[in-house]
Structures are given as structure tokens and as C-alpha cells.
DSSP file (Angstrom, degrees, kcal/mol; ACC not computed):
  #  RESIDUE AA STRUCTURE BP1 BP2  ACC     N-H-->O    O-->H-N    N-H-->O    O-->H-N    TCO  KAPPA ALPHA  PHI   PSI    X-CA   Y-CA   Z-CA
    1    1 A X    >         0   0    0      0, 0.0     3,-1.1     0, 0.0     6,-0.2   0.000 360.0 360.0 360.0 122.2    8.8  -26.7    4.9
    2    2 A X  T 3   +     0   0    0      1,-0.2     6,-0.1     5,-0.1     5,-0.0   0.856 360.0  49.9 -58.0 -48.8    6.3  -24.1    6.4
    3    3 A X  T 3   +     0   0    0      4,-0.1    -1,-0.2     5,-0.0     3,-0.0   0.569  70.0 132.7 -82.3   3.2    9.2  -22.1    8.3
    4    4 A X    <>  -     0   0    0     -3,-1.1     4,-2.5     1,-0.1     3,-0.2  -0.195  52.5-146.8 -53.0 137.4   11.6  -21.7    5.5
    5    5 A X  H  > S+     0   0    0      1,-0.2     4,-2.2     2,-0.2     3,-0.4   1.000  97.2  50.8 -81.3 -61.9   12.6  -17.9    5.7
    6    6 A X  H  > S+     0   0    0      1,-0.3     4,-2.0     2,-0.2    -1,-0.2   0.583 109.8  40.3 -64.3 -23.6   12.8  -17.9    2.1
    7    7 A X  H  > S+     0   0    0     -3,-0.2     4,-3.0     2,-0.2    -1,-0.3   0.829 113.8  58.3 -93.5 -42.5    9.5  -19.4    1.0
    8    8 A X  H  X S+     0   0    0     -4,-2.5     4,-2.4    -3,-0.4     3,-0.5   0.987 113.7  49.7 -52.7 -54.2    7.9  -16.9    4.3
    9    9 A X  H  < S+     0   0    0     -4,-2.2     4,-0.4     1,-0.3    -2,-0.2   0.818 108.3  43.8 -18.1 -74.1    9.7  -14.1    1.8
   10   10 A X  H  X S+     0   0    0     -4,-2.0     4,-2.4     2,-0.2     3,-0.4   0.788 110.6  58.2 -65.0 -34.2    8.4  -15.0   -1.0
   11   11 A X  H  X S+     0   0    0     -4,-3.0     4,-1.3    -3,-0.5    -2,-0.2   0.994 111.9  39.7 -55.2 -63.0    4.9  -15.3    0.7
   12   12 A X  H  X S+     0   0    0     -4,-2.4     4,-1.0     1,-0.2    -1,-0.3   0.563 107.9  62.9 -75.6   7.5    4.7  -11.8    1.9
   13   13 A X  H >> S+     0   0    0     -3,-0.4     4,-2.3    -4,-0.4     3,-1.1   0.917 106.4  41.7 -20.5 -74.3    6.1  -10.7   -0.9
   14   14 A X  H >X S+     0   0    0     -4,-2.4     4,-3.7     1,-0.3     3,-1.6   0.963 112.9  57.8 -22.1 -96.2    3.2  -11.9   -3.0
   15   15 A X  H 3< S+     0   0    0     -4,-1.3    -1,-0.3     1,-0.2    -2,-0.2   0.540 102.7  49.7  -8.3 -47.1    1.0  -10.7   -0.5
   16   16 A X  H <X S+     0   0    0     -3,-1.1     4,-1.1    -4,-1.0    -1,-0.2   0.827 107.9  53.5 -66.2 -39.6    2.1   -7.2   -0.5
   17   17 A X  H XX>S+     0   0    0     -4,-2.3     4,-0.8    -3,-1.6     3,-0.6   0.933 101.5  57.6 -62.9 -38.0    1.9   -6.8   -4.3
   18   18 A X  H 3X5S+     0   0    0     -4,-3.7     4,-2.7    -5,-0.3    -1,-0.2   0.919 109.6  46.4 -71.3  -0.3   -1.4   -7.9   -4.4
   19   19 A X  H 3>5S+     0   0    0      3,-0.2     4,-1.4     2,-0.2    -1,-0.2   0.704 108.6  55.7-102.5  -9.8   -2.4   -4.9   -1.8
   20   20 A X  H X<5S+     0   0    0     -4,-1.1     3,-0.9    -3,-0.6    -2,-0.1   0.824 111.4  40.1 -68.6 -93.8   -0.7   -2.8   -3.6
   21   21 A X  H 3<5S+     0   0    0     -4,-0.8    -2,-0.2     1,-0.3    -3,-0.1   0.746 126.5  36.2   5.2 -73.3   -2.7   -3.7   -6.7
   22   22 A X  H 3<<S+     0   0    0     -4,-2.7     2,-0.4    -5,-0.5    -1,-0.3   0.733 103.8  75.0 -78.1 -21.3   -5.9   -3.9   -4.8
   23   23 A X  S << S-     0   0    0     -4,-1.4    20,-0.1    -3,-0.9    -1,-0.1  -0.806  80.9-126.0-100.7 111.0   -5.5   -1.1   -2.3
   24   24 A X        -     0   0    0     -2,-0.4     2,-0.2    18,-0.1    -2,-0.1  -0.387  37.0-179.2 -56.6 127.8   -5.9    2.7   -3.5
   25   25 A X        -     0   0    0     64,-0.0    18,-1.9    51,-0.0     2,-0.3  -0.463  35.7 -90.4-135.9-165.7   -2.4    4.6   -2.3
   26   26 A X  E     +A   42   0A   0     49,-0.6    16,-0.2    16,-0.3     3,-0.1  -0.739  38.7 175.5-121.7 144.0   -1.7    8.2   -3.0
   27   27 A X  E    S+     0   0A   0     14,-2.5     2,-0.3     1,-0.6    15,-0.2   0.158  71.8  17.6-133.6   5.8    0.0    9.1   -6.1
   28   28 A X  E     -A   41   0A   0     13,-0.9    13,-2.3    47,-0.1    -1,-0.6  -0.875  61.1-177.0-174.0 139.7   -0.2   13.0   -5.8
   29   29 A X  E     +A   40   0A   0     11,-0.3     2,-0.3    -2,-0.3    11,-0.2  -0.968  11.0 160.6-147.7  95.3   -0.9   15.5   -2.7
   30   30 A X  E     -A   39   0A   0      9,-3.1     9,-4.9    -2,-0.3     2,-0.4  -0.954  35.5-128.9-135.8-175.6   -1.1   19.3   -2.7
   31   31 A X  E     -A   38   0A   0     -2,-0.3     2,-0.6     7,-0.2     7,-0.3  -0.895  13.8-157.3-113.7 137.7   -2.6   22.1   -0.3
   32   32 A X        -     0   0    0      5,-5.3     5,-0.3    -2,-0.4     4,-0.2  -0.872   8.0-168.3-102.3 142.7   -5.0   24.8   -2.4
   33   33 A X  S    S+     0   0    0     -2,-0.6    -1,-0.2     3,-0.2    30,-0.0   0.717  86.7  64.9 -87.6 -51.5   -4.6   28.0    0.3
   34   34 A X  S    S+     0   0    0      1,-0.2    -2,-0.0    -3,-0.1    -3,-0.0   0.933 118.0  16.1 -21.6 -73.7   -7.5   29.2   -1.8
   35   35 A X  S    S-     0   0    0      2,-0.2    -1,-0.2    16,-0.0    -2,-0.1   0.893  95.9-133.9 -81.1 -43.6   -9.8   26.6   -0.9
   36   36 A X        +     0   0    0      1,-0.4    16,-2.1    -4,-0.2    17,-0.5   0.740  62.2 126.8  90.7  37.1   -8.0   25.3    2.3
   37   37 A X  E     - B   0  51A   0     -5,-0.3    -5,-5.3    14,-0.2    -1,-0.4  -0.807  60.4-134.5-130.0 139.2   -8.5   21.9    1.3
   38   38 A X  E     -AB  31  50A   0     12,-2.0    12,-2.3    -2,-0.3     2,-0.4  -0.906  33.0-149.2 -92.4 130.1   -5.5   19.0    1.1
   39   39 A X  E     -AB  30  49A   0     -9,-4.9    -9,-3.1    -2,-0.4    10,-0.2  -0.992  10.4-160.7-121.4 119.2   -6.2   17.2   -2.4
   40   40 A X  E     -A   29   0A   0      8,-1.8     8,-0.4    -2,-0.4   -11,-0.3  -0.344   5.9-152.4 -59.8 134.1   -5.4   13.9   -2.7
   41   41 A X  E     -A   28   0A   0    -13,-2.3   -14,-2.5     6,-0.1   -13,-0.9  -0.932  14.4-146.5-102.0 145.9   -4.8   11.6   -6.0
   42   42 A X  E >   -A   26   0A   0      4,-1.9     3,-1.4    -2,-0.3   -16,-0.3  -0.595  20.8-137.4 -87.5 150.7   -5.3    8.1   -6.2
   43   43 A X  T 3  S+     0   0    0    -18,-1.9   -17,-0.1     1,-0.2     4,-0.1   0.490 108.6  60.9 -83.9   5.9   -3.7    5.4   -8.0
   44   44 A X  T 3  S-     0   0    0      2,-0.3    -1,-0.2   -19,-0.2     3,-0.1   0.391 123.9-100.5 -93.9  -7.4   -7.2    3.9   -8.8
   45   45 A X  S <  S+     0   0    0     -3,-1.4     2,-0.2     1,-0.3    -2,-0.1   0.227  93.4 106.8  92.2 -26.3   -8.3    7.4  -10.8
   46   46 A X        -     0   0    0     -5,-0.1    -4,-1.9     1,-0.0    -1,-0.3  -0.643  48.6-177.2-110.0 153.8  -10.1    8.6   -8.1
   47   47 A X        -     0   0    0     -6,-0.2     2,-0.3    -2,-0.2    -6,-0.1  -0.830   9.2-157.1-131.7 176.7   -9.3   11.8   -5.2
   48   48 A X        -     0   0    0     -8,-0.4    -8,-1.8    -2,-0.2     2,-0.2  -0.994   5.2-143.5-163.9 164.8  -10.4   13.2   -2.7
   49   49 A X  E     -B   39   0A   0     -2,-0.3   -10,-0.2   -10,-0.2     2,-0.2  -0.599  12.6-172.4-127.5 163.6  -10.1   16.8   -0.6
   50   50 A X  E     -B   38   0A   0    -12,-2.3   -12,-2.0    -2,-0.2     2,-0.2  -0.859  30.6-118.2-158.1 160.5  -10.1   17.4    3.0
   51   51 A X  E >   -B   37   0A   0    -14,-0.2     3,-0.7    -2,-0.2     4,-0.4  -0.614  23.1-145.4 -91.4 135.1  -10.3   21.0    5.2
   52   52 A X  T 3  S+     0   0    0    -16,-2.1     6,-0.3     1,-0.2    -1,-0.1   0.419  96.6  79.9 -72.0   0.9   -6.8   20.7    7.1
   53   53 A X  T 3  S+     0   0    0    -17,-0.5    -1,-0.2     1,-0.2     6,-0.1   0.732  98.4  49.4 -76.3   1.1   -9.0   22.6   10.1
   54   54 A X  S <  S+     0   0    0     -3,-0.7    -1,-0.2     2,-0.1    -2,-0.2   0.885  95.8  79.8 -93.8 -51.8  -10.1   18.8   10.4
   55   55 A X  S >> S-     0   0    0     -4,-0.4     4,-1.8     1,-0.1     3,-1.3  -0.341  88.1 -98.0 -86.4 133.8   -7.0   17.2   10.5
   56   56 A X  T 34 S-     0   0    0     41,-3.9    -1,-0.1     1,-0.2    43,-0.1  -0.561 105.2  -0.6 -82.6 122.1   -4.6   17.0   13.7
   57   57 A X  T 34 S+     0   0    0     -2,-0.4    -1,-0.2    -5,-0.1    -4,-0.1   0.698 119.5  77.6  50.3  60.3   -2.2   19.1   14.0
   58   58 A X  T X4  +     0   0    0     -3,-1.3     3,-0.7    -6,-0.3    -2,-0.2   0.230  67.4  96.2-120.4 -37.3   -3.0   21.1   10.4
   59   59 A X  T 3< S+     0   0    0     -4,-1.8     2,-0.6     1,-0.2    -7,-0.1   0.843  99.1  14.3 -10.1 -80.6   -5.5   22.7   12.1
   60   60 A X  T 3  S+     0   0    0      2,-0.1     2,-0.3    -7,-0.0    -1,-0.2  -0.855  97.9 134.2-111.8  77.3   -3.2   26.2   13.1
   61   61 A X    <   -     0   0    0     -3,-0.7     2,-0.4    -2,-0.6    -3,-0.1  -0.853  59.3-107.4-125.1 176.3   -0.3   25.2   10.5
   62   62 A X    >>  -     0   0    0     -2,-0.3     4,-1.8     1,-0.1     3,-0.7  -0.878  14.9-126.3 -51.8 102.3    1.2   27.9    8.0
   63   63 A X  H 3> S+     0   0    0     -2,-0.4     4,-2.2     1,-0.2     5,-0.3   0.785 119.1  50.0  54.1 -79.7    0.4   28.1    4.0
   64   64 A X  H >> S+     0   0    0      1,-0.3     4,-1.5     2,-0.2     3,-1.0   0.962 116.8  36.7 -67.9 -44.5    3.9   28.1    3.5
   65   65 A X  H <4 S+     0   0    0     -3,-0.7    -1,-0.3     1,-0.3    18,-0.2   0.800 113.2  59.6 -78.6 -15.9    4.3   24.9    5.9
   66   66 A X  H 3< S+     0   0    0     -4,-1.8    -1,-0.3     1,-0.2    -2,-0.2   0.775 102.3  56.5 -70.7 -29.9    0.7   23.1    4.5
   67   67 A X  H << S+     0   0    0     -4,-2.2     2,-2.9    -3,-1.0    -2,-0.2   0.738  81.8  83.1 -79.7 -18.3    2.3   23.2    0.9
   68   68 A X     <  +     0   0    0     -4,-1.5     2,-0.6    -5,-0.3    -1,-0.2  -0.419  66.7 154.5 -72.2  68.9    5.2   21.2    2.1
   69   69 A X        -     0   0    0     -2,-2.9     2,-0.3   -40,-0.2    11,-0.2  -0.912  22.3-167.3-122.7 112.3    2.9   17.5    1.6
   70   70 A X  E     -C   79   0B   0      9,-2.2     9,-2.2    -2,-0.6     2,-0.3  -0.908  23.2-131.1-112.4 157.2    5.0   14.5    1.1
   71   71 A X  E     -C   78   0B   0     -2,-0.3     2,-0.2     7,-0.2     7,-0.2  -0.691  31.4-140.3 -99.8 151.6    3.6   11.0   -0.1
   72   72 A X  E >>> -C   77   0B   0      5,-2.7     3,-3.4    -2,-0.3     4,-1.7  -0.741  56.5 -43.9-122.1 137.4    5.3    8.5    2.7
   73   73 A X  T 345S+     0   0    0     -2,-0.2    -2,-0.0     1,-0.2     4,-0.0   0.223 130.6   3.7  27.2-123.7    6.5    5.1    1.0
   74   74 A X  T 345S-     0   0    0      1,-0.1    -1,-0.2   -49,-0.0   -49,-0.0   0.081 112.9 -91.4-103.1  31.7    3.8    3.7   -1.4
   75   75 A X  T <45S+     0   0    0     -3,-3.4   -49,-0.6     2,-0.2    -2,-0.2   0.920  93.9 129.1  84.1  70.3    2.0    6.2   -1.0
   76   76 A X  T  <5S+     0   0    0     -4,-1.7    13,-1.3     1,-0.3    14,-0.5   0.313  80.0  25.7-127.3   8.7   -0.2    4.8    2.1
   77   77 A X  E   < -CD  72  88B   0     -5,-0.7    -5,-2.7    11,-0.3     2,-0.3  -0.984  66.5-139.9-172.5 147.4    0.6    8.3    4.3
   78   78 A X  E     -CD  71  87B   0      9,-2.2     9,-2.6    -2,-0.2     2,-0.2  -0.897  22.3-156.9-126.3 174.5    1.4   11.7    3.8
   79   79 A X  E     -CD  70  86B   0     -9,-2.2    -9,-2.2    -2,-0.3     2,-0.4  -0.845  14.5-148.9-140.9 164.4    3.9   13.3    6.0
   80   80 A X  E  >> - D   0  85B   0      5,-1.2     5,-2.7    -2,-0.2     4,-1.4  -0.660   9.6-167.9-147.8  79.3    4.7   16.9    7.0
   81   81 A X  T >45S+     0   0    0     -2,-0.4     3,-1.8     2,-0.3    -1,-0.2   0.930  84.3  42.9  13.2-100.2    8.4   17.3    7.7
   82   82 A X  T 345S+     0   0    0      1,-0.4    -1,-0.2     2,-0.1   -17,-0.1   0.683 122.8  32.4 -34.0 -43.5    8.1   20.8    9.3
   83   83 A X  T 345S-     0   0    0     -3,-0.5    -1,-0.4   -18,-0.2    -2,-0.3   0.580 102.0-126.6-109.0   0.7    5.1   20.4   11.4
   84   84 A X  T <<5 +     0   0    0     -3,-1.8     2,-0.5    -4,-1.4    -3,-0.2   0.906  57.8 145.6  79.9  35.6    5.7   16.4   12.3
   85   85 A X  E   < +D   80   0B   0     -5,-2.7    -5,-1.2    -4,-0.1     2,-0.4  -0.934  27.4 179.9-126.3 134.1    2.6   15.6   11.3
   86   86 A X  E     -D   79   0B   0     -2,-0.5     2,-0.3    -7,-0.2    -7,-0.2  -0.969   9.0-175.6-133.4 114.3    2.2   11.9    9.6
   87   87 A X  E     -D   78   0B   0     -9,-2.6    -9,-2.2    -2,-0.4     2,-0.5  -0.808  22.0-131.2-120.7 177.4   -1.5   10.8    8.4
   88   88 A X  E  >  -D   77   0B   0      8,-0.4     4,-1.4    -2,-0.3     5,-0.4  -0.866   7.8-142.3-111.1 138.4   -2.4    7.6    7.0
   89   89 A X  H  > S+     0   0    0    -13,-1.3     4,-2.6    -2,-0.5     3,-0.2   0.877  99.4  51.7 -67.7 -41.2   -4.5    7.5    3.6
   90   90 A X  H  > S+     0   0    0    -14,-0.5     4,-0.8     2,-0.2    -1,-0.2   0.818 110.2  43.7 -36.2 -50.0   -6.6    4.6    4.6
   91   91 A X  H  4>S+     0   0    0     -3,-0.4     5,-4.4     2,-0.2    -2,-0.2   0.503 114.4  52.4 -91.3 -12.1   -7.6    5.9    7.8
   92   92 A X  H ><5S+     0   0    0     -4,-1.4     3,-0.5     3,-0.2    -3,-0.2   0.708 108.9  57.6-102.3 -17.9   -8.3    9.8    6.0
   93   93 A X  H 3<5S+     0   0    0     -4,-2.6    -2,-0.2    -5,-0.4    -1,-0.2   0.939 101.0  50.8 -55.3 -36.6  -10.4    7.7    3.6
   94   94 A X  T 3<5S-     0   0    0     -4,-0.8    -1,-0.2     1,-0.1    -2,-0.1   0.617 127.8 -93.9 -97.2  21.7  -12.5    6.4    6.3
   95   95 A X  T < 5S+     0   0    0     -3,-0.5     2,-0.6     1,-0.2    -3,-0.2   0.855  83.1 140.2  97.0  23.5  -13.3    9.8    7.8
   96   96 A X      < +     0   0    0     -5,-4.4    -8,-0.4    -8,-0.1    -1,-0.2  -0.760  16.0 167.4 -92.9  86.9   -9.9    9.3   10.6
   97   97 A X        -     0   0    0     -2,-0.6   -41,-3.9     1,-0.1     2,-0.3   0.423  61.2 -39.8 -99.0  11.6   -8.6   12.8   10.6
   98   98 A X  S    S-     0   0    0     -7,-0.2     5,-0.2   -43,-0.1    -1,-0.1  -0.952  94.3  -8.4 168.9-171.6   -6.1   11.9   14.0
   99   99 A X     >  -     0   0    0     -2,-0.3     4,-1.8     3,-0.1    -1,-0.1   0.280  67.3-101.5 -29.3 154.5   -6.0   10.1   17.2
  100  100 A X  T  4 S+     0   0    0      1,-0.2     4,-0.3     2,-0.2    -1,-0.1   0.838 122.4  38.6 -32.8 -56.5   -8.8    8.5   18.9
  101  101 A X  T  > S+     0   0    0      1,-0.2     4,-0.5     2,-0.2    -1,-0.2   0.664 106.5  59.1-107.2  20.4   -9.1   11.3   21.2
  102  102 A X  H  > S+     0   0    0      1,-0.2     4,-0.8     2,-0.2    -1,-0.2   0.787 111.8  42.4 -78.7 -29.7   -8.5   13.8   19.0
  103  103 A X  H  X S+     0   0    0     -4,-1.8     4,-0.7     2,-0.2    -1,-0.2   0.417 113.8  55.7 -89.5  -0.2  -11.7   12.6   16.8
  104  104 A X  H  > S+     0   0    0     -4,-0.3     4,-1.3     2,-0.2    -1,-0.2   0.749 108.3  47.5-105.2 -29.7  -13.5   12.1   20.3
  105  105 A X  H  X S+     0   0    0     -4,-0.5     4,-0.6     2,-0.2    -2,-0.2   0.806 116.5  44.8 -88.2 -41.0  -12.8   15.8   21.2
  106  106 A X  H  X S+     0   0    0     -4,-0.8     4,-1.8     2,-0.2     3,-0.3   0.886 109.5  50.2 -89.5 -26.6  -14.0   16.8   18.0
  107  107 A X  H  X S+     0   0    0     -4,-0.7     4,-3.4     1,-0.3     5,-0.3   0.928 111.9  52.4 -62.0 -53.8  -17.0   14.7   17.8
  108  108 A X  H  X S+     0   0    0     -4,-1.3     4,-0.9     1,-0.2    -1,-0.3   0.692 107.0  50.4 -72.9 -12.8  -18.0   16.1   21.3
  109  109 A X  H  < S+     0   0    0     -4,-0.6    -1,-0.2    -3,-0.3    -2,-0.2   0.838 114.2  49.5 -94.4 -29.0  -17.6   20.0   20.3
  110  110 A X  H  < S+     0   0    0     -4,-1.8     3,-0.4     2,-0.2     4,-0.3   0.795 112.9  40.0 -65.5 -38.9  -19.9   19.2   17.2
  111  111 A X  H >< S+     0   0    0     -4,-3.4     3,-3.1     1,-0.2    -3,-0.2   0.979 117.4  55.0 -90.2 -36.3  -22.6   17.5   19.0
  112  112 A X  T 3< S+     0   0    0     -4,-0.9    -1,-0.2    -5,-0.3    -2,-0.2   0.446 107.5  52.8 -21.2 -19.1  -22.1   20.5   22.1
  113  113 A X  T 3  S+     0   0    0     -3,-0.4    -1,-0.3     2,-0.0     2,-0.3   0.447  82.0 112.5-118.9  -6.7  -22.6   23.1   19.5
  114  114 A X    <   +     0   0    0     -3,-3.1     2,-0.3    -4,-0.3    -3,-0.0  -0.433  41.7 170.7 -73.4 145.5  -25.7   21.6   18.3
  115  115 A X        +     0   0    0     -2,-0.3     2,-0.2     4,-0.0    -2,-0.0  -0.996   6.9 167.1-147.2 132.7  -28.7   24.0   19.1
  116  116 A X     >  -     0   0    0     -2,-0.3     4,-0.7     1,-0.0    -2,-0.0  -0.693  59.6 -84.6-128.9-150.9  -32.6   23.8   17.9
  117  117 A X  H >> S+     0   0    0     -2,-0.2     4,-0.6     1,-0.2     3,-0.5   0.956 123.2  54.1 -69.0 -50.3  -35.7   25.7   19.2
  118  118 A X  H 3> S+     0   0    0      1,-0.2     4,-1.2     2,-0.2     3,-0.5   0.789  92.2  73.1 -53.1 -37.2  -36.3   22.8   22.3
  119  119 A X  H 34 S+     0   0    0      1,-0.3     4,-0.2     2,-0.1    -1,-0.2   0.798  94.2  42.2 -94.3 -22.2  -33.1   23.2   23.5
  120  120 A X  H <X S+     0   0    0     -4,-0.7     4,-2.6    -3,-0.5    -1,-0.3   0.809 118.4  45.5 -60.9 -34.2  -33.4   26.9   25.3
  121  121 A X  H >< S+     0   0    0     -4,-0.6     3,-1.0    -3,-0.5     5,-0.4   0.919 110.6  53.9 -73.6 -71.2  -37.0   26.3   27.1
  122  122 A X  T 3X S+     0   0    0     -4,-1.2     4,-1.2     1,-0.2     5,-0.3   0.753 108.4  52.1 -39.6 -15.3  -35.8   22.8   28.2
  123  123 A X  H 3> S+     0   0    0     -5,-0.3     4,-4.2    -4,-0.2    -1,-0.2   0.962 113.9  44.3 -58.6 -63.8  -32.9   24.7   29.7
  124  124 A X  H <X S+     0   0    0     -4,-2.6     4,-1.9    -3,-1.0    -2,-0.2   0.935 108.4  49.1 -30.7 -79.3  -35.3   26.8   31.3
  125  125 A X  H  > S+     0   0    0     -4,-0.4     4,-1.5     2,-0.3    -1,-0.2   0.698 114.9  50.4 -55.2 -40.4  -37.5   24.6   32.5
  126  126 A X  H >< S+     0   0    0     -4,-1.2     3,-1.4    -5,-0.4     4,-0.4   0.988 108.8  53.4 -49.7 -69.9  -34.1   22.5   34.1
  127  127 A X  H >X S+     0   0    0     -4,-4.2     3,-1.8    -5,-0.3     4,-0.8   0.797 107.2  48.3 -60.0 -51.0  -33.0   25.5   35.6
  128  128 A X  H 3< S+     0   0    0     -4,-1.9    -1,-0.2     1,-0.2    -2,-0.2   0.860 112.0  52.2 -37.3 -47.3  -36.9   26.1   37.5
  129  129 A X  T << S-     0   0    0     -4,-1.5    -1,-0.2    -3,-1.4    -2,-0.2   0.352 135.8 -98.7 -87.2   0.3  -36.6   22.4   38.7
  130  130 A X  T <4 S-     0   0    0     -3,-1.8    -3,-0.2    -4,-0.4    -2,-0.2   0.960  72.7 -62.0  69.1  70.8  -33.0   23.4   40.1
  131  131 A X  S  < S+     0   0    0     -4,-0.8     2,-0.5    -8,-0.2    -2,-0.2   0.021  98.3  22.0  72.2-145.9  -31.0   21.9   37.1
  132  132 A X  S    S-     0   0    0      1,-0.1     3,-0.1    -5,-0.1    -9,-0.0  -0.488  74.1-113.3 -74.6 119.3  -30.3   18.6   35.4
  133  133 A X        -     0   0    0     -2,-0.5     2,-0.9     1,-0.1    -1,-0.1   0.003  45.7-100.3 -35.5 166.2  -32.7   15.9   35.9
  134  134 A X        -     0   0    0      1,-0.0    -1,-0.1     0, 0.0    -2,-0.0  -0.753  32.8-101.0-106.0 111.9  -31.2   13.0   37.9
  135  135 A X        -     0   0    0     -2,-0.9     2,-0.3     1,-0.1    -1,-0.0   0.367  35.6-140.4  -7.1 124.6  -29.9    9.9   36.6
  136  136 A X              0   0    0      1,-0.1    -1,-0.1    -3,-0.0    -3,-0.0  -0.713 360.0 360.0-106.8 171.1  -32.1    7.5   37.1
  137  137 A X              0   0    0     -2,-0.3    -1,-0.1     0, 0.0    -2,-0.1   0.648 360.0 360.0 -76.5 360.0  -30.9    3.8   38.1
């Protein structure tokens, strides 16, 4: 029987070990102050670092309150008691260092801050013609 609660059990059950198995979870977390970097271990062998100035609301945290990194369940999130801050290990693997629009805000100050040689004249040159070109339809 397809709806048996016990056989649905046993299904995800299965189903969870093997993403456990297959899916890299965090098996160690600290904060270097030196460096400024949260370092990661993996259960696969492998780590990874990341700058907390990246990461939402780590950004302006303490030292004292950045060493305080706990690994959340089976080790699929770390969690920051003090400052309320909960990230997911998946999502800082794939470069997701907070919200949608927290990465949208940051994305948009990066590309804002880009500057070459072109980009003063064509200001100039805006500014003669009385500003910003107009959209065209």
C-alpha cells in the first residue's frame, strides 16, 4: 500500500541517508580574526573560507561574537546564537552569502563601483548633451 505511514517512513528515511552520504555537510567551523575569514570543514575532506564582510549580518559583528560558530543539525547550516544569524552550507557553497536582496544590493554596489578610463569622458560628454541618453523604445 502506497500510503502506508510506515513504509512513507521508511522511504524518507532511506532517502535522507543517502543525502547525507552524497551531500558534503559541515563537520568543523571557526572564525581566524587574523585573516577574517570563516573556515569551513567538510565531511567529504574538502573546506572552504569566506570573508564574513560578505556574509549578512557578519558583516559589523564582533571577534568575540564571530568565534561563537555553531554547526546546525547535520551539519547543513551554521548558526550564530548571539547575532541571530543562520546560513545554510549549500547555499555558501554556491556563492549565497544572504537573502535575495541582500546579494542584489551587493551585486549592485560592485558593479556601481566599477570605474575604467571611458567611463569619466562618457560622463562628460552625457553631461554636454544635458545628461543620460534617453531610453529608446
Amino acid at each position: 500500500m502506497a500510503d502506508d505511514p510506515s513504509t512513507q517512513i521508511t522511504a524518507a528515511e532511506l532517502r535522507g541517508a543517502e543525502m547525507l552520504d552524497a551531500d558534503p555537510s559541515a563537520i568543523a567551523a571557526c572564525f581566524d580574526a587574523a585573516s577574517g575569514l570563516i573556515n569551513v570543514g567538510l565531511s567529504n575532506g574538502c573546506s572552504f573560507a569566506f570573508p564574513v564582510r560578505l556574509a549578512q549580518g557578519l558583516e559589523e559583528a564582533s571577534p568575540d561574537a564571530l568565534a561563537e560558530v555553531e554547526i546546525l543539525g547535520q551539519g547543513y547550516g551554521l548558526h550564530w546564537e548571539k547575532l541571530d544569524v543562520d546560513l545554510s552550507i549549500p547555499g555558501l557553497l554556491a556563492g549565497l552569502f544572504g537573502t535575495k536582496a541582500f546579494m542584489d544590493r551587493q551585486r549592485a554596489a560592485r558593479a556601481g563601483a566599477s570605474t575604467s578610463q571611458a567611463k569619466p569622458e562618457a560622463a562628460r560628454q552625457n553631461g554636454r548633451r544635458g545628461g543620460r541618453p534617453s531610453k529608446s523604445a
